[in-house]
Wavefront OBJ file of the C-alpha trace (Angstrom):
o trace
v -49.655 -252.130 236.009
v -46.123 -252.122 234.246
v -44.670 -248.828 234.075
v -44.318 -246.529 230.684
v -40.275 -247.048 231.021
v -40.630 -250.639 230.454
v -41.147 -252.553 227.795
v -43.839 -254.818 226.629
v -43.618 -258.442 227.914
v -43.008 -261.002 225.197
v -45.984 -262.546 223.374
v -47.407 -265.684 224.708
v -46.262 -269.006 223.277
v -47.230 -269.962 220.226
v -49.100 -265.997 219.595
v -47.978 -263.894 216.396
v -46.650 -260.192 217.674
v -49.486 -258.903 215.247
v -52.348 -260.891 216.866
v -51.514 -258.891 220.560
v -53.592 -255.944 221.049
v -52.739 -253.564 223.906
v -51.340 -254.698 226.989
v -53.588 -256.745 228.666
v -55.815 -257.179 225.538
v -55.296 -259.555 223.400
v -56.972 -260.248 220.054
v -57.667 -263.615 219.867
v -60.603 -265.948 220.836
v -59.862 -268.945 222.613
v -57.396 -271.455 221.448
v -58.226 -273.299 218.081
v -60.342 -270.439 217.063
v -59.447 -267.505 214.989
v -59.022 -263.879 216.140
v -62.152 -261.970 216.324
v -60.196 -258.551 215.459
v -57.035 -257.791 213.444
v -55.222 -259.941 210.485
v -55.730 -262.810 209.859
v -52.425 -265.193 210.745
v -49.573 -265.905 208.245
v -49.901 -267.432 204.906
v -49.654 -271.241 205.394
v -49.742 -270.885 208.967
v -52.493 -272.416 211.417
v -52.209 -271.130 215.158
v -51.998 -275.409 215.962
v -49.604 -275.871 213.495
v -45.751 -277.322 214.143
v -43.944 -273.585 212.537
v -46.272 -271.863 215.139
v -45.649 -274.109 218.458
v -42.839 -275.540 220.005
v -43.835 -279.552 220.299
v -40.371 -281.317 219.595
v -40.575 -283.402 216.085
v -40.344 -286.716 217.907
v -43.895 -285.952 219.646
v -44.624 -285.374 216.226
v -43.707 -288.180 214.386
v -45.378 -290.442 217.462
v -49.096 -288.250 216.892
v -48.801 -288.887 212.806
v -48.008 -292.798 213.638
v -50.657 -292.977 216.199
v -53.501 -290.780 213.428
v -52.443 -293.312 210.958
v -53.182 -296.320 213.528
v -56.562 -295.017 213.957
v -57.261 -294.943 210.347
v -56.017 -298.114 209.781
v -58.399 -299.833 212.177
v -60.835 -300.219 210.124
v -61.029 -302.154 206.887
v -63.253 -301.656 203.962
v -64.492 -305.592 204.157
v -65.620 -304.446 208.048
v -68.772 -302.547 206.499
v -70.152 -305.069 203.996
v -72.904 -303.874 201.546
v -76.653 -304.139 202.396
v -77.642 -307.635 202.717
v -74.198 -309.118 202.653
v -71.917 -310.832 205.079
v -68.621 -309.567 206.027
v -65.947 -310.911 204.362
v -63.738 -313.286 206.670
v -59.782 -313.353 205.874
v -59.920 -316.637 203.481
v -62.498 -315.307 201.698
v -60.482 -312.119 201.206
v -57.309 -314.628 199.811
v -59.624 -316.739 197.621
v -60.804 -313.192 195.830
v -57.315 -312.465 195.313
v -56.567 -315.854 193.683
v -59.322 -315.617 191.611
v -58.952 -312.089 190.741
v -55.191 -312.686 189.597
v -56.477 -316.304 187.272
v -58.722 -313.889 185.886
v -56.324 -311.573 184.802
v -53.845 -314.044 183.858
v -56.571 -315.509 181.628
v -57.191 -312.470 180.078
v -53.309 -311.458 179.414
v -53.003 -314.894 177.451
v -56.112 -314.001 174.864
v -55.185 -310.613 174.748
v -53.044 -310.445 171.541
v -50.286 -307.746 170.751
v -51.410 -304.661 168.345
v -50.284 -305.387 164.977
v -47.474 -302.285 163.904
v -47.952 -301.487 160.149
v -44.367 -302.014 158.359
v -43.787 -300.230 155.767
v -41.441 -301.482 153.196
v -39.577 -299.960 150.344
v -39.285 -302.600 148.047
v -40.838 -301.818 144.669
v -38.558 -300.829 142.003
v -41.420 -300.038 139.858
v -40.317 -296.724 138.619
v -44.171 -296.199 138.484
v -44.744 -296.704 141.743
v -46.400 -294.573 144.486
v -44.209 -291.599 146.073
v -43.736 -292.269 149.625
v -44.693 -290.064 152.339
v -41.978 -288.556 154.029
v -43.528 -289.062 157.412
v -43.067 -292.549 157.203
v -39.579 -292.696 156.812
v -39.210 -290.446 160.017
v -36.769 -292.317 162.543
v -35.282 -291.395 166.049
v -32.134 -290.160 165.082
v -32.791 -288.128 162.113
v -35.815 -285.973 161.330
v -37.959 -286.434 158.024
v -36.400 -283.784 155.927
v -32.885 -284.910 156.785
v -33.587 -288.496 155.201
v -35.186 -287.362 152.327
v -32.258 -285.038 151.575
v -30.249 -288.258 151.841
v -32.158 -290.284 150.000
v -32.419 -287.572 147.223
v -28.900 -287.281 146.875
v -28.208 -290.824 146.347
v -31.119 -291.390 144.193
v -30.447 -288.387 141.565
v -28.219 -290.032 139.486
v -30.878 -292.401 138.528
v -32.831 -289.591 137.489
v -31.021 -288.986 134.310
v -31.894 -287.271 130.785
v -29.403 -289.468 129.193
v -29.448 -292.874 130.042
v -27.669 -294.142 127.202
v -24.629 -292.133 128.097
v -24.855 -291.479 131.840
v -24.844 -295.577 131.691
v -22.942 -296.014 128.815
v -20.463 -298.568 130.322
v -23.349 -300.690 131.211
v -25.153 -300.360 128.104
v -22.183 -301.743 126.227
v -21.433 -304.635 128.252
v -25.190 -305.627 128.418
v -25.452 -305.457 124.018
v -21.821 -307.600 123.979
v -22.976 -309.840 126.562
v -26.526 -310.432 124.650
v -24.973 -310.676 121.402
v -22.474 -312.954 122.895
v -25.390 -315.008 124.093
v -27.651 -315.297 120.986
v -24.637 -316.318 118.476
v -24.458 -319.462 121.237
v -28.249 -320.057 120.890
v -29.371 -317.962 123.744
v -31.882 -315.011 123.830
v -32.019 -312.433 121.826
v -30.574 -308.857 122.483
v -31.830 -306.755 125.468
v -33.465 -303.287 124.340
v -31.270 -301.008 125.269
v -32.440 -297.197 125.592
v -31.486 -294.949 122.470
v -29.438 -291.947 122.590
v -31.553 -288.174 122.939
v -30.716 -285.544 120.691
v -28.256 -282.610 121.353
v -30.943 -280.332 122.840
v -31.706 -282.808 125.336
v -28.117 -282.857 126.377
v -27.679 -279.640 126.243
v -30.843 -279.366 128.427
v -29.012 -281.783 130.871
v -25.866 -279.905 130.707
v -27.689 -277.010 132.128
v -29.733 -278.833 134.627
v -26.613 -280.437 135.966
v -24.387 -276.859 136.306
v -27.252 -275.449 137.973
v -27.266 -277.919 140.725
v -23.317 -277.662 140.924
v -23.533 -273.905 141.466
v -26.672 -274.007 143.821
v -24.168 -276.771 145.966
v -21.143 -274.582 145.685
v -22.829 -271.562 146.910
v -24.922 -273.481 149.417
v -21.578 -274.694 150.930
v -19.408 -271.753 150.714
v -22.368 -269.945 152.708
v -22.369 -272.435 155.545
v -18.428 -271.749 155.580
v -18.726 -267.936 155.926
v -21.695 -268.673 158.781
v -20.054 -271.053 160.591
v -16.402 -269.902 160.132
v -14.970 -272.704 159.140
v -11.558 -272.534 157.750
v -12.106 -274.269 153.954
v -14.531 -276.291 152.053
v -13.763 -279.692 151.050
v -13.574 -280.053 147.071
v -15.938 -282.494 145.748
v -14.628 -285.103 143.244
v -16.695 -283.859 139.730
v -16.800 -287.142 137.507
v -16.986 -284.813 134.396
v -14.341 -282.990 135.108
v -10.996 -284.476 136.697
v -8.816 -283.450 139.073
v -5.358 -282.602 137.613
v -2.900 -284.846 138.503
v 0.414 -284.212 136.393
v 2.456 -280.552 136.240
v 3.682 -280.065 132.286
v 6.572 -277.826 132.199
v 6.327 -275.058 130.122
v 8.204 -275.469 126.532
v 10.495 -272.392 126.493
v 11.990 -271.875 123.324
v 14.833 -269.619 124.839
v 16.077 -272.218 126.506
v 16.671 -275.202 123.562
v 18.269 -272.091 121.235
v 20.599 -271.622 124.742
v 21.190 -274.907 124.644
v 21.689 -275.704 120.872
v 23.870 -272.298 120.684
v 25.822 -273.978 123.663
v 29.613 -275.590 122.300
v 31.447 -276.906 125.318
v 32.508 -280.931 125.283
v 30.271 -281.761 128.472
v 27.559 -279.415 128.804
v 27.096 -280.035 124.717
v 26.495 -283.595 125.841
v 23.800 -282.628 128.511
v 22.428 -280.249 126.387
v 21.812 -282.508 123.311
v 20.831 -285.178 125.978
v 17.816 -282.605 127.956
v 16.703 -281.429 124.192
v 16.047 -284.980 122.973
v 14.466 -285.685 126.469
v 12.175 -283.058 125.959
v 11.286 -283.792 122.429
v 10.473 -287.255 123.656
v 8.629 -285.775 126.492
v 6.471 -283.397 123.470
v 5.837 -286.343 121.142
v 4.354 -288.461 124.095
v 2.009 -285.475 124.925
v 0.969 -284.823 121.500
v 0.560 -288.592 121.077
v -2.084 -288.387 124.433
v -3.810 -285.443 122.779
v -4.639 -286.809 119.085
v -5.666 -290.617 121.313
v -7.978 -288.256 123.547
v -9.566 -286.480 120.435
v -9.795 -289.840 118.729
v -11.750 -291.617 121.763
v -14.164 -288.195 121.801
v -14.876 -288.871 118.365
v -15.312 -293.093 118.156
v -17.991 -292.607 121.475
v -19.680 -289.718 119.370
v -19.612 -291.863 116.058
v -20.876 -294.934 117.959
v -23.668 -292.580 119.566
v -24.807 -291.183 116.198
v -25.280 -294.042 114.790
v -27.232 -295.922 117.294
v -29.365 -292.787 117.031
v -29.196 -292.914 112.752
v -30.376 -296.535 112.905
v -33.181 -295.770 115.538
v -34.537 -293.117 113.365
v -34.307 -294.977 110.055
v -37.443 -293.548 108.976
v -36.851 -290.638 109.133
v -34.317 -289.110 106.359
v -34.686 -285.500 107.390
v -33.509 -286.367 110.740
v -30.921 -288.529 109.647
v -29.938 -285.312 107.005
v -29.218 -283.086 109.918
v -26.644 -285.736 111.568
v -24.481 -286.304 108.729
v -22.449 -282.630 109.532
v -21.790 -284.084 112.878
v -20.562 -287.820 111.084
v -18.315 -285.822 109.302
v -16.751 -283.854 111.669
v -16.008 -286.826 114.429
v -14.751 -289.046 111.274
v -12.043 -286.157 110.397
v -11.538 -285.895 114.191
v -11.073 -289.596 113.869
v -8.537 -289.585 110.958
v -6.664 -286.728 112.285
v -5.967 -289.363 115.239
v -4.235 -291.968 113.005
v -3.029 -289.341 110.630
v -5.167 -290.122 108.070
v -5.909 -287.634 105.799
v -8.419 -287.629 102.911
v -8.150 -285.540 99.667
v -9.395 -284.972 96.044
v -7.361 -285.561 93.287
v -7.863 -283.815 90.114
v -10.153 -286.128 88.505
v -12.709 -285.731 91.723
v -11.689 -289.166 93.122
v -11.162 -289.716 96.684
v -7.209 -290.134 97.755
v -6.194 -291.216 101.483
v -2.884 -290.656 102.459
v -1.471 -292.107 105.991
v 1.333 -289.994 108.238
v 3.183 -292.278 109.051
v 5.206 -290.688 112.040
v 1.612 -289.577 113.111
v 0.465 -293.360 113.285
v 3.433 -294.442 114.763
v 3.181 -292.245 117.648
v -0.848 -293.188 118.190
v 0.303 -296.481 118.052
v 2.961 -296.257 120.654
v 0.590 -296.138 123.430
v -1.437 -298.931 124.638
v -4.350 -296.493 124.309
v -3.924 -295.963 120.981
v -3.553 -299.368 120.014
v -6.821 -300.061 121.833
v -8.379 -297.069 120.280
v -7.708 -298.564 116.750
v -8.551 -302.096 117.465
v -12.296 -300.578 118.662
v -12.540 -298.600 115.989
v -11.851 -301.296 113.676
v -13.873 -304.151 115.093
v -17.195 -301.553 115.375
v -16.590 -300.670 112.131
v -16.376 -297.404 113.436
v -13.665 -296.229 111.251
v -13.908 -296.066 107.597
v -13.643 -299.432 105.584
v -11.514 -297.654 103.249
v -9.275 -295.595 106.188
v -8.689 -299.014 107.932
v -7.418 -300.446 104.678
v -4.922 -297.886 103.894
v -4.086 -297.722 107.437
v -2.810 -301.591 107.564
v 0.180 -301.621 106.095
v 1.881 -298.939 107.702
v 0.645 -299.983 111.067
v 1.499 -304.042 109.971
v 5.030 -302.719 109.776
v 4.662 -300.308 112.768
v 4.297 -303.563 114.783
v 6.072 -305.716 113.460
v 9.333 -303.907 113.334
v 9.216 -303.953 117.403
v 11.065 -306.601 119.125
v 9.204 -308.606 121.366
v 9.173 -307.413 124.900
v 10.542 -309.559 127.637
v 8.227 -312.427 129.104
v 5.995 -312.210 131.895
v 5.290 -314.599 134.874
v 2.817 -316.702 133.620
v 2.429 -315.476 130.126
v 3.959 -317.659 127.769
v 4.079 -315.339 124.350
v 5.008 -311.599 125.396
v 3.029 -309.053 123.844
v 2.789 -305.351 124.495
v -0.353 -303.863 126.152
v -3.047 -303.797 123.634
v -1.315 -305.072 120.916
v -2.226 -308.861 120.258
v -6.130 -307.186 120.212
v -5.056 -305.203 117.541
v -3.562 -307.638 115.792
v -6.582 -309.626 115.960
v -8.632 -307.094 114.295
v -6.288 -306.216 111.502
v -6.291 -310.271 110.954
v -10.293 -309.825 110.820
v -10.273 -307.263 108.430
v -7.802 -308.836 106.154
v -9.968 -312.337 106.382
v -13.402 -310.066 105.453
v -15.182 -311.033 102.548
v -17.600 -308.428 102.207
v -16.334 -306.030 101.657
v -12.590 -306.802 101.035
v -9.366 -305.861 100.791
v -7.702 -304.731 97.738
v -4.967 -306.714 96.105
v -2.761 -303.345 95.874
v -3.165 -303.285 99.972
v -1.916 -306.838 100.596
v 0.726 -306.596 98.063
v 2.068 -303.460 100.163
v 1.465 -305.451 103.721
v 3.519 -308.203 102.047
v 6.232 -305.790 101.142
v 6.501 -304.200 104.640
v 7.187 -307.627 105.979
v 9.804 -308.323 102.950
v 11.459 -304.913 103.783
v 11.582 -306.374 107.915
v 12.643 -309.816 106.621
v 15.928 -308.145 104.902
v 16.724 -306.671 107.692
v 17.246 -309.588 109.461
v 14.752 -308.788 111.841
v 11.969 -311.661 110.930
v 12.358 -313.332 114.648
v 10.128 -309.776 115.826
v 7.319 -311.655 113.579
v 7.920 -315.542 114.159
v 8.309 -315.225 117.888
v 4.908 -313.794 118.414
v 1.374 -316.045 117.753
v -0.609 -313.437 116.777
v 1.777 -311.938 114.395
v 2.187 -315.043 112.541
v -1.770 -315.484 112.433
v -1.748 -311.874 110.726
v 1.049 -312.583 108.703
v -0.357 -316.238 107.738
v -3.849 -314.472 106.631
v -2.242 -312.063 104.081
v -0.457 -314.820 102.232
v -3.592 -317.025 102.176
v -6.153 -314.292 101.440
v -3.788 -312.741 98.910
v -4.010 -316.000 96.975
v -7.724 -315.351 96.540
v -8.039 -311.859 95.975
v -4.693 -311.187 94.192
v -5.745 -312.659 90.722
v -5.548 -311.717 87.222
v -3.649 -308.724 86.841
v -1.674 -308.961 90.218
v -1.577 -312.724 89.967
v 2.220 -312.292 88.951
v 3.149 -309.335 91.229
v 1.826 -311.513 93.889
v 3.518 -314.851 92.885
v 7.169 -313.215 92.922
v 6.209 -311.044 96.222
v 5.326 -314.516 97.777
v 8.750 -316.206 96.485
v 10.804 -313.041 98.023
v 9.421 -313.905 101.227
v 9.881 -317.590 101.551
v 12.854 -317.436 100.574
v 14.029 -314.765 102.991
v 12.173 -317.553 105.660
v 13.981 -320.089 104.327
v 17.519 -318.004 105.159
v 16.121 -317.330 108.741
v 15.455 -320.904 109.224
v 18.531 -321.974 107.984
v 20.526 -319.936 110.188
l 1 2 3 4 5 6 7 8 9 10 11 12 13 14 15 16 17 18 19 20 21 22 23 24 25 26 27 28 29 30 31 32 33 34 35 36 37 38 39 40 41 42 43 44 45 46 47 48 49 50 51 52 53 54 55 56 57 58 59 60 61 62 63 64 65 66 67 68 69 70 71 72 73 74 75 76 77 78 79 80 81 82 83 84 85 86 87 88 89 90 91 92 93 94 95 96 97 98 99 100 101 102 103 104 105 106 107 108 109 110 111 112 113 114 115 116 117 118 119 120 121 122 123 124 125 126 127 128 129 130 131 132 133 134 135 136 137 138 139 140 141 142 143 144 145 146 147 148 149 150 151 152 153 154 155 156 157 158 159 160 161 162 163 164 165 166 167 168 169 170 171 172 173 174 175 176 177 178 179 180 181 182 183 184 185 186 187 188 189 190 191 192 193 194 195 196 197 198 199 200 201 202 203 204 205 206 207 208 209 210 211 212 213 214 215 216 217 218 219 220 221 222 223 224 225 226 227 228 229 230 231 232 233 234 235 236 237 238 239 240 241 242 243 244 245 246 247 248 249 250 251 252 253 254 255 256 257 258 259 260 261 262 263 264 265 266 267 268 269 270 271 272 273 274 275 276 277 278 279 280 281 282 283 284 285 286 287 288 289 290 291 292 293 294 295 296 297 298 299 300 301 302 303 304 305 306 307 308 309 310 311 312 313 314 315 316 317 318 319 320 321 322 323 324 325 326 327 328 329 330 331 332 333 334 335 336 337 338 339 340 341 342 343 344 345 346 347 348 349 350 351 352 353 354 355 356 357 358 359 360 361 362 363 364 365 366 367 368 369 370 371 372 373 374 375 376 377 378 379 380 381 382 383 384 385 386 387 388 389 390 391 392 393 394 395 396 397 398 399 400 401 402 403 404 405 406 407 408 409 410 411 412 413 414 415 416 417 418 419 420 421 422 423 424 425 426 427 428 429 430 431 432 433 434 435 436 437 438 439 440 441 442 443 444 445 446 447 448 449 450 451 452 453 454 455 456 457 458 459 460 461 462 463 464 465 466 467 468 469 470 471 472 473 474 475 476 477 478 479 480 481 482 483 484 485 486 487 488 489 490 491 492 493 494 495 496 497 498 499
């Protein structure tokens, strides 16, 4: 017996400390078996197992290899069914074979499942919504491409066709007209204007969603702190381009007050410069007012003519007729008065038509307006002789590659239409209006400045339908006025030619 000094011997090999009882006593049953007393062993842990003994892993390995041996010996084809043979080697192959034909015959009839496509090609705007699920891809979630697709499609969705499209609109009704007067079909429809509530109901519709946007984007900025937004480009309303300087009248009384030899020079010089510079703007402005009023004049009466039956309707649109005509007039300084007799007097600025005129943009403007019949028959008549000399009194700018008679930007249309409204019938031009267009090109003649209208085409194809049409309509009582007008001229020709 070991002494109570010493200490207790070391379990036996491959025996938890907790399994030992006293000394002497242990509390196991043979091994393989479990304890009969105490706890149980570890979690996981058999007494036979590899944590619990010290067999090397090689030993190990061999057992595993020599357990999976065994269980190999044996075949399932070795233990045939009831009443069968066992299955010999070749027959084994010949199954195989047979089995993989099989299958092989059965891949080749088996056909591929047939994927529903779904494609978007109906531009029937009454055509079924599409579910958003089925525009789902695997980049972008459903509600991500239908923001997309909403965006890009919401222009379509428009109050206001006729304007929103109004570019279109008009080249479809000249291309359609162009195309019936060469035998072709007739005109397309084209939609009709909506009233002013409707646009105003647009208006609205279209500010909300540009707030909702703005505030939308300028929240996203403040969340995640990013250091600007990026302005979007508004069709409706342009980005300012161009910095005006102020007018300061201080400065032009400085300058006229100013008497010295040089800086009187520069002075005079900056001051004519800058009246240029306002006569050019004020020019831009009256062209600007004048297109505002020609698209609302064409507008109106595409909408007049559409509601023909209607005279109460077409009652409440004559205010805004008026209005864009004077808008109009003001343009080409036109103005209309009443005499004292109650009869309707137009006067023409001629300083104000001059500077309209100027501009390619204003010459455009007045060739549209004339050739739509946009602008008053009466207006346009008064308005050609001062513009006929506005023109003509210009010397023809300098030739361009290619072109063989110079004209100036927009100018050879308007000459065209003041040659069409000189050559109309119905209704037609005054005699008192072509003698004054003849006189304008007398007064140019004497000047010695008749090359500005021979060197030009289209001049002489205006100035060639005023003497021929004031033949016809110059009879009677202006038969003589018209006969020595037309002598003046040829003979200030026949000094040009001569020289």
């Amino acid at each position: 017996m070991m002494g109570m000094g010493r200490g207790m011997p070391p379990p036996p090999m491959g025996m938890h400390p907790l399994m030992m009882g006293p000394p002497g006593h242990p509390m196991h049953g043979p091994p393989g078996h479990p304890p009969f007393h105490g706890l149980p062993p570890p979690h996981g842990m058999h007494p036979m197992s590899p944590q619990g003994s010290n067999i090397p892993p090689s030993q190990m390995q061999q057992g595993a290899a020599s357990d999976k041996a065994v269980k190999t010996l044996f075949k399932s084809k070795d233990f045939p069914a009831l009443g069968e043979d066992a299955k010999t080697e070749d027959d084994e192959e010949e199954s195989k074979e047979e089995y993989s034909r099989e299958d092989e015959d059965d891949v080749e009839f088996i056909s591929p499942p047939v994927v529903a496509k779904v494609i978007f090609n109906n531009p029937d705007p009454s055509a079924q919504p599409i579910n958003a699920s089925h525009v789902a891809s695997s980049l972008m979630p459903p509600r991500d491409i239908c923001y997309i697709v909403h965006s890009m499609l919401r222009p379509l969705q428009s109050l206001d066709r006729y304007n929103d499209d109004y570019y279109h609109w008009s080249f479809v009704d000249r291309k359609s007209r162009n195309m019936l007067m060469l035998g072709g079909m007739g005109p397309k429809a084209i939609p009709n204007p909506v009233w002013k509530e409707v646009k105003v109901l647009a208006k609205e519709r279209e500010t909300k969603y540009r707030e909702a946007v703005e505030s939308r984007a300028k929240d996203w900025a403040e969340e995640k702190k990013s250091l600007g937004r990026t302005v979007k480009t508004n069709v409706n309303r342009p980005k300012a381009l161009l910095t005006t300087p102020v007018m300061n009248k201080e400065k032009v009384a400085d300058a006229q007050a100013n008497t010295g030899g040089e800086s009187k020079v520069e002075s005079d010089y900056e001051i004519e410069q800058q009246r240029n510079r306002v006569q050019m703007w004020k020019a831009r402005v009256a062209i600007d007012k004048g297109y505002t009023a020609f698209l609302s004049l064409a507008e109106l009466r595409r909408l007049i003519q559409s509601n023909s039956g209607a005279p109460q309707l077409v009652n409440d649109l004559m205010s805004d007729v008026k209005s864009n005509v004077d808008l109009m007039h003001a343009s080409f300084g036109i103005s209309v008065k009443m005499d004292s007799d109650g009869n309707r007097k137009t006067e023409v600025d001629k300083n104000r038509l001059g500077s309209t005129l100027s501009l390619p943009k204003g010459r455009e403007l007045c060739a549209r307006a004339i050739e739509g019949g946009i602008l008053p028959h009466q207006s346009a008549c008064e308005m050609l002789p001062l513009a006929l000399f506005n023109i003509f009194s210009r010397s023809l700018p300098p030739p361009r590659d290619g072109a063989a008679q110079p004209t100036a930007d927009g100018e050879e249309r308007l000459l065209r239409a003041l040659t069409g409204l000189v050559l109309t019938i119905q209704p037609s031009v005054e005699p008192t209006v072509l003698c004054r267009s003849l006189d304008m090109t007398i007064s140019i003649g004497s000047a010695g400045n008749l090359s500005h209208i021979t060197g030009s085409r289209v001049r002489m194809e205006l100035l060639h339908s005023i003497l021929s049409r004031g033949k016809v309509v110059c009879n009677d009582a202006f038969s003589d006025v018209w006969a020595e007008k037309e002598k003046t001229f040829m003979q200030i020709l026949s000094k040009q030619g001569g020289k």
